[in-house]
Wavefront OBJ file of the C-alpha trace (Angstrom):
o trace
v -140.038 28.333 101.695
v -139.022 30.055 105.088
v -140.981 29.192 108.113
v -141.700 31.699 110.930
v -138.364 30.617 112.707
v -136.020 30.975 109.644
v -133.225 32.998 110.469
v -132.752 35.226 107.563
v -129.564 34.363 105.178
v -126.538 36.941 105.861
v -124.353 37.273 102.548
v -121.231 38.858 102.385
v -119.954 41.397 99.898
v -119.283 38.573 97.347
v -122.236 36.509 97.492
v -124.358 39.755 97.958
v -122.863 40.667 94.203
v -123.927 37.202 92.598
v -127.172 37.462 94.491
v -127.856 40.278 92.815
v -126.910 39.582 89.769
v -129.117 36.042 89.693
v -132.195 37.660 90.688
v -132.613 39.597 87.078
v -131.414 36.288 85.678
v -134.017 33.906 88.000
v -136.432 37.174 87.458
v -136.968 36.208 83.562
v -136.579 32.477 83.499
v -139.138 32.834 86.221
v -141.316 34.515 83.743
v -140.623 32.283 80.636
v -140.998 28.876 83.210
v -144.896 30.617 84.323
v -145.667 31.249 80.236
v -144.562 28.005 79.469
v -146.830 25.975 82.068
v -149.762 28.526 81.533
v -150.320 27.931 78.117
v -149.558 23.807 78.933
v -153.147 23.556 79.862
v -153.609 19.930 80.996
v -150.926 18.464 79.422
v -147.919 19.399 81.955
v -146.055 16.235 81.587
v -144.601 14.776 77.797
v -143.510 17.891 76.113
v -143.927 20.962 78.675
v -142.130 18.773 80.933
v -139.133 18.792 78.626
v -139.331 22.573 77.648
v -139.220 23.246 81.558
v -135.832 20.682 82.318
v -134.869 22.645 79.228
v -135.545 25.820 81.207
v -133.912 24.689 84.289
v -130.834 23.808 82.878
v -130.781 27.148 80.860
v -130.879 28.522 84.377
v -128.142 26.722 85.878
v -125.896 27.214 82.892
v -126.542 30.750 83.218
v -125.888 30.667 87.434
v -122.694 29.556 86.295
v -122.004 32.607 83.786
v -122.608 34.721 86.132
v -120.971 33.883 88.886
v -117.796 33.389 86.633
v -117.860 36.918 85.284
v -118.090 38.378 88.970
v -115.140 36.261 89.437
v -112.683 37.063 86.286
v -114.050 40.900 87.559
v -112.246 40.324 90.387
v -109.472 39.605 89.025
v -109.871 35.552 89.626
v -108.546 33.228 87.000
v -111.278 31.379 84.969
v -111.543 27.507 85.540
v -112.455 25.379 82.841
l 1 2 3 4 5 6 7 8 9 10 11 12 13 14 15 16 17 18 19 20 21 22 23 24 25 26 27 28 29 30 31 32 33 34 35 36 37 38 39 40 41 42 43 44 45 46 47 48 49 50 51 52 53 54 55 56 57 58 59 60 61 62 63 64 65 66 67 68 69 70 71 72 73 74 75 76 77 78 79 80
């Protein structure tokens, strides 16, 4: 979290783009993650654990997408 002295994070036009683009993606695994450890109840760890690495990952993989496609938009060449 930001403290009172955080300077706020400047992002260029590029970043700004993938920013943007994460926070609908961040927005709904944010969502699913709250669902998920709502209806856990007491038993957070043993399977709700693994549903929310699960999650995570899901997240991460879909960072990636994203910030690929804004890439190949540009006119960048994909890297495997």
């Amino acid at each position: 979290m930001c403290g009172p002295e955080a300077k706020p994070i400047e992002l260029n036009e590029d970043e700004r783009r993938i920013y943007d683009r994460l926070g609908e993606i961040f927005e709904e695994e944010r969502l699913r993650m709250a669902r998920a450890l709502a209806g856990a109840g007491s038993q957070l760890f043993g399977r709700t654990e693994y549903e929310l690495r699960d999650q995570v990952h899901r997240l991460g993989a879909r960072a990636l997408e994203a910030a690929a496609d804004e890439r190949q938009k540009k006119g960048r060449i994909r890297r495997s």
